[in-house]
N, C-alpha and C positions, 0 to 999 in steps of 0.2 A: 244750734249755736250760731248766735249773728253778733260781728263787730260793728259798731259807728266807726265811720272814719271820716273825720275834719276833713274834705275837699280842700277849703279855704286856708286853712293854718301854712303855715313856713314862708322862706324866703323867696321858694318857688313853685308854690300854689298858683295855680290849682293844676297844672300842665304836669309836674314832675309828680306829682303824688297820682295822679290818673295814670299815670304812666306807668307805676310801681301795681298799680290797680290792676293793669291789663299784664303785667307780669305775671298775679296771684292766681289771677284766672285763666292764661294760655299756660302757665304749669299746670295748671288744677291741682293745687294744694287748697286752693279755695272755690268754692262753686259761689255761684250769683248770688245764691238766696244764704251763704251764711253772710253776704256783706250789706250792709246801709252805707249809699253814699251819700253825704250831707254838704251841697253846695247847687251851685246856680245849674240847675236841669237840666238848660239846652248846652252850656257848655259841658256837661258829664257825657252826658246821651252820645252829642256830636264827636268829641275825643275818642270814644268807646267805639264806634261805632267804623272812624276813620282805621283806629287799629285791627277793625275785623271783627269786632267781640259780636259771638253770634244772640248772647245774651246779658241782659242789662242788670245790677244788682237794683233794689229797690231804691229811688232817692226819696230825699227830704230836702225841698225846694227850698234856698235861701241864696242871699246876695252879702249878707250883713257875714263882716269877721269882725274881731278884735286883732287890731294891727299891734303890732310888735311893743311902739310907743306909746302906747295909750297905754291909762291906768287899770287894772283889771278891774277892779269893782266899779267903776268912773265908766267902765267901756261894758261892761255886763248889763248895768243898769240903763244905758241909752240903748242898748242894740237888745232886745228882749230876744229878737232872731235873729242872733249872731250863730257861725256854725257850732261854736264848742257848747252853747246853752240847747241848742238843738239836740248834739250829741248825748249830752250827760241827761236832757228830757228822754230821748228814747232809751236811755238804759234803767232810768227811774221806774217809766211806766212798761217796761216789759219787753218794749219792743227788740231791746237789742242785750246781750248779757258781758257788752266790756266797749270800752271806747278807743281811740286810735288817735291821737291831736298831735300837730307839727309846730303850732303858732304859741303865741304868748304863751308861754310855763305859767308864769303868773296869774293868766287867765282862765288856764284851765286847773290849777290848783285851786281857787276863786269858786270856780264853776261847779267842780268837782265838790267840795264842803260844803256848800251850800245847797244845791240840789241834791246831792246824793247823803248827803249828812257825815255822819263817823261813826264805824262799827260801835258797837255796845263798851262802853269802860274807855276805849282811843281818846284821848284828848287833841292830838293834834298830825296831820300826814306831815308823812317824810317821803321824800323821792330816795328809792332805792336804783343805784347804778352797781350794773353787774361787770367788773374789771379783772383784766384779765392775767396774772402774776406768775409766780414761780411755781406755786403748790396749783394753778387751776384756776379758774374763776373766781373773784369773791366780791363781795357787796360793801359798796359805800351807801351810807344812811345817816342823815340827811344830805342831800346833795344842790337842797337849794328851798324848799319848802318853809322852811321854818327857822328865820336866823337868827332867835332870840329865842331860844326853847327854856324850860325849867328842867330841874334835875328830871322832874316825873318822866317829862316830855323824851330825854335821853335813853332814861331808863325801856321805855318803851318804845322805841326804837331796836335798841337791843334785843327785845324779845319779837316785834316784827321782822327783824332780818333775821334773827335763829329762824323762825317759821318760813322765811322765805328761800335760804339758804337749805334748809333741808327737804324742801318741796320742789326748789327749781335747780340747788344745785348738788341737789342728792348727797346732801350731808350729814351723816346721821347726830352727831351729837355737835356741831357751829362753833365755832371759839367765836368770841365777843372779845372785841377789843375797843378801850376809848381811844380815839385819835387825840395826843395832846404833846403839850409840849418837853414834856420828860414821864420815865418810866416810874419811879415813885409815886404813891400812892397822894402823897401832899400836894403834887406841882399841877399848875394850871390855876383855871379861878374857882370861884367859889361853887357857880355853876356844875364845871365836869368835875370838883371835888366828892361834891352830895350825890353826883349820879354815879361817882366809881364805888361811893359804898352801896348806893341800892342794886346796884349788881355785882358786888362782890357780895351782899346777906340774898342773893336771889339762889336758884337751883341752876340757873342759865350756864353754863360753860363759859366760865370770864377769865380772860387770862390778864387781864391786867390794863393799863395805860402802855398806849403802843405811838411811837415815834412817826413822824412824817417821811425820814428817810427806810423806813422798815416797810412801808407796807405792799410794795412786793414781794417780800422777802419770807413770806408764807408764816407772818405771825398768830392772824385769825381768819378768820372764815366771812367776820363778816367788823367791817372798823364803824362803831357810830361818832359823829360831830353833830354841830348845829349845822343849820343849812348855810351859814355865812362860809364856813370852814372847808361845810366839803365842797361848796360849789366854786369855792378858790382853787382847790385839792385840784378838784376834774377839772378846770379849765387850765393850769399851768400842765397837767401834764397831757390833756389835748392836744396844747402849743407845743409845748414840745418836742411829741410824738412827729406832728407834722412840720416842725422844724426839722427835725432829724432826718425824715424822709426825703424834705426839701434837698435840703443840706447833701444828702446822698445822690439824688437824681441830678443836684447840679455841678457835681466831683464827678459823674461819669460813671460812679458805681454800676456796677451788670445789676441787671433784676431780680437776680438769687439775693445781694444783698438788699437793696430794697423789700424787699417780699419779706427777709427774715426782721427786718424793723419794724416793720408793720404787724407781723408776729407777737413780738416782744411789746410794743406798744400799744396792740391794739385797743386801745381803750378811745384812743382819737379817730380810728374806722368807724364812726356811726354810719355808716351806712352798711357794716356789718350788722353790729350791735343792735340796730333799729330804734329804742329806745327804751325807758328808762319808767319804771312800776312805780306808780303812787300809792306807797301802804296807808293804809289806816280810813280810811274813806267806805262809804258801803257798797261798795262797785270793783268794776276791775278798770281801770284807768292805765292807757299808756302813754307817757309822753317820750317823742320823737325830738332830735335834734332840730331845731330851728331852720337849719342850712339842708338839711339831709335834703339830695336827689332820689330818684325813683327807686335805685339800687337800695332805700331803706326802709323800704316799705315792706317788701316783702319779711325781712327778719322781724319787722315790728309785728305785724301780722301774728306771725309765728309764737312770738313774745307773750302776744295780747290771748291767742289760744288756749299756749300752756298755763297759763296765770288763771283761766276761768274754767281747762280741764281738771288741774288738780285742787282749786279749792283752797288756794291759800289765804284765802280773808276765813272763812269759815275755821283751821286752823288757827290763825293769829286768836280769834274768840275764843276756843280753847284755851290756847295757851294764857291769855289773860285770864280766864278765870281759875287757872291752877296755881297761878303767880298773885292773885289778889290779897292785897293785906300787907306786898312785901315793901311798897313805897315810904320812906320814913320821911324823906325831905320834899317841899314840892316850891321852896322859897326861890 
């Protein structure tokens, strides 16, 4: 088992991600040879080296990212050796079996479809984010990939997070829930209309259209939206997790309360969380918070393991072909 991991991608590349690097490996939860590091050699070598690391993981030498504001396909197509086209080339050709990216989301969803394709029947990825609630973890899907989807495109979502949910968060039968704007089966547009009846005619566990204020509140297992939806979703309650904590450290709060907000919200810890699984793709892709310090590397790691030990794309394939036929709307 070998991860790529984007050297160059985030806000603090390449120093803070090298840094999470030398963590994986003075734990040893990671040996050298399951990692590929993808960025500028003398700076990897030299970082590694100053930390004591008695051994190097394999690089693939580049200088070229794809910076934050650039256009993904606009920035993919001038930089051929940008780190995340490197990345997603060695997972292609064998060298590596999952990838690791901190930098442009955009880019490496870009990167990721286009080099790596979409499993068999997928029409389009979703970024699944695993959050953390009343009942336990559960998964938002889309969270920023796709913000014009069709019903199909929902529908299938729903059935990648069942798979993903029952593989990474040991859930044996998923509740499916739409994220929308009332419980009835009418409300919303016309979009999450068509996709709440092809998963209520599906076999999938659908418990209905689920509210925005409900979804800690241990409704479903796993909530799907468009990507516009949910990636509004996780970033107000990011803000506001780390407002809260703010808000707490600057009242003087003791550390017990502190600690238990950070509990309760952690969904804005990405540097617990690590980051955030690309469904639908033919690979195992992870994408990392933009900002994350070295502290997020290591659960990314972690993340990017579990996702290529247990097999969840091969699953998701499964499960679409037992569900095939049940799509009615794709307008």
């Amino acid at each position: 088992m070998r991860i790529a991991v984007d050297v160059l991608g985030g806000d603090y590349a390449p120093h803070e991600i090298l840094a999470g690097v030398v963590q994986a490996l003075r734990e040893e939860e990671f040996r050298a040879e399951e990692l590929l590091l993808v960025g500028p050699e003398s700076v990897i070598q030299s970082q590694l080296k100053e930390s004591g690391m008695a051994e190097c993981p394999q690089i693939l030498h580049t200088e070229d990212v794809i910076g934050g504001d650039e256009k993904p396909v606009v920035g993919l197509r001038a930089k051929p050796k940008a780190s995340i086209s490197l990345c997603v080339q060695a997972v292609r050709e064998g060298e590596a079996d999952g990838l690791l990216a901190f930098g442009n989301t955009g880019a490496t969803v870009a990167a990721a479809t286009m080099g790596l394709g979409m499993l068999p029947g997928i029409r389009r990825p979703g970024i699944a984010v695993s959050i953390l609630g009343q009942g336990g973890h559960f998964v938002l899907l889309d969270a920023g990939a796709n913000p014009t989807p069709k019903p199909e495109h929902l529908f299938q979502y729903g059935l990648m997070g069942a798979a993903y949910a029952k593989d990474i968060l040991q859930r044996e039968n998923p509740r499916i829930g739409l994220l929308n704007i009332g419980g009835e089966a009418a409300k919303g547009s016309e979009v999450t209309r068509a996709a709440y009846q092809n998963l209520e005619a599906s076999p999938l566990n659908f418990v209905g259209n689920v509210e925005g204020n409900e979804l800690f509140a241990d409704k479903a297992d796993v909530f799907v939206a468009d990507g516009f939806v949910g990636n509004m979703v996780l970033k107000v309650v990011e803000g506001f997790a780390e407002y809260m904590v703010h808000t707490a450290k600057a009242s003087n709060q003791d550390s017990g309360v502190r600690d238990a907000l950070r509990t309760m919200l952690g969904v804005s810890d990405f540097s617990e969380v690590g980051g955030a699984t690309l469904l639908g793709v033919n690979g195992v892709v992870l994408i990392g918070h933009g900002r994350s310090r070295a502290s997020a590397v290591l659960p990314a790691l972690r993340a990017a393991k579990a996702d290529i030990e247990v097999g969840v794309n091969h699953h998701i394939v499964e499960s679409l072909a037992s569900h095939d036929g049940e799509v009615t709307s794709t307008s």
